[in-house]
N, C-alpha and C positions, 0 to 999 in steps of 0.2 A: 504503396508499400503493402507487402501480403500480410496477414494478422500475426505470423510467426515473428516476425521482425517486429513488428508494430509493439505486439507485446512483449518481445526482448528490451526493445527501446527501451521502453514505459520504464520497465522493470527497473533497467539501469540507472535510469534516470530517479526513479522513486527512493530506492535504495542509497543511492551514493547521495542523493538530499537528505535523506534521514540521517543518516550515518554523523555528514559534515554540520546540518543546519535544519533542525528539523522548521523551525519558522518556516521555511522556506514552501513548505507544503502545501502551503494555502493556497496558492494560485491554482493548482490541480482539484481543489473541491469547491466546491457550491453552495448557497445555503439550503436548497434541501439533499444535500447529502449526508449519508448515513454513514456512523463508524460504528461496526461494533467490535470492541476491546475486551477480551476475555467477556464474554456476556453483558458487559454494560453498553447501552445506548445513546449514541450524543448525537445530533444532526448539528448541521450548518459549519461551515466552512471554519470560522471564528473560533467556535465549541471543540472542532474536533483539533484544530492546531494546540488550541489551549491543553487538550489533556493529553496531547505527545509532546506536546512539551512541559509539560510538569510529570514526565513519565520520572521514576527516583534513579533516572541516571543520566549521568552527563554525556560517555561516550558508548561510546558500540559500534560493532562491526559485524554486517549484514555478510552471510557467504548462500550463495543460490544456489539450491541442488533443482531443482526443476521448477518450469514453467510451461503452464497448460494454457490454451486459448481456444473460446471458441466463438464463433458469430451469435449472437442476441439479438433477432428481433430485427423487422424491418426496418427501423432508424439505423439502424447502423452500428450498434452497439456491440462489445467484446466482453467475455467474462476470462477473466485472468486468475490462474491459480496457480502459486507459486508455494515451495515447501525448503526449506534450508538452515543453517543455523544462526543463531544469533549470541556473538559473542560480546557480552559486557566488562568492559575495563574491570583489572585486579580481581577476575573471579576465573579459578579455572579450567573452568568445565563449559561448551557453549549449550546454550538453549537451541531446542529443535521447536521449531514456527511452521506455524500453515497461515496462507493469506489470500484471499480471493478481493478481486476486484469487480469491480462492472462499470465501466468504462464506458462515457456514450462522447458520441462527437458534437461539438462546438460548432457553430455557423462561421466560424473561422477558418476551419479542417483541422482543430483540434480536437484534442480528447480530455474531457474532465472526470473523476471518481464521483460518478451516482453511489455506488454502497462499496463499501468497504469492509471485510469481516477477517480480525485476526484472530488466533486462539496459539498458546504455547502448547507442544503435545509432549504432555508426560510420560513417562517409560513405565 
């Protein structure tokens, strides 16, 4: 699969887990995998599920305005950067997001979240 696809997939996949079940995200990180969440730093897999899901909201609804990819480094790895909004239940207005991944591959021929960096971008 060419990396444009590769990181559509991903995308689709991360998003619509989040959205539905954030728990669910853990299988895509590592314990040394890094989030960082508006400037706070949490590594490991465990850590970083735990503070998306005590995020202070229950639903939301991820919409994709772009995704960037590019090849990382002779292992194989992809840096994913996506930009769109995010709308949270009974509020009216949606939040605009920036999200970068770095994406290395599994000796399975998968792909797991090495670093993770979101930031909300204020007007």
């Amino acid at each position: 699969m060419d990396p444009d696809s590769l990181s559509k997939a991903f995308v689709e996949h991360y998003y619509s887990t989040f959205d539905a079940n954030r728990a669910g995200l853990a299988n895509l990180y590592q314990e040394g995998s890094m989030l960082s969440f508006e400037g706070q730093k949490i590594q490991g897999s465990q850590n970083i599920v735990a503070k998306l899901t005590s995020l202070p909201f229950q639903q939301c609804q991820h919409s994709i305005s772009t995704v960037d990819c590019q090849p990382s480094g002779p292992a194989g790895g992809m840096l994913v950067f996506v930009s769109g909004n995010l709308q949270l239940a009974g509020e009216q207005h949606a939040l605009k997001f920036s999200q970068m991944f770095h994406l290395m591959p599994t000796p399975q021929g998968s792909f797991y979240v090495l670093n993770d960096i979101f930031r909300l971008n204020y007007a």
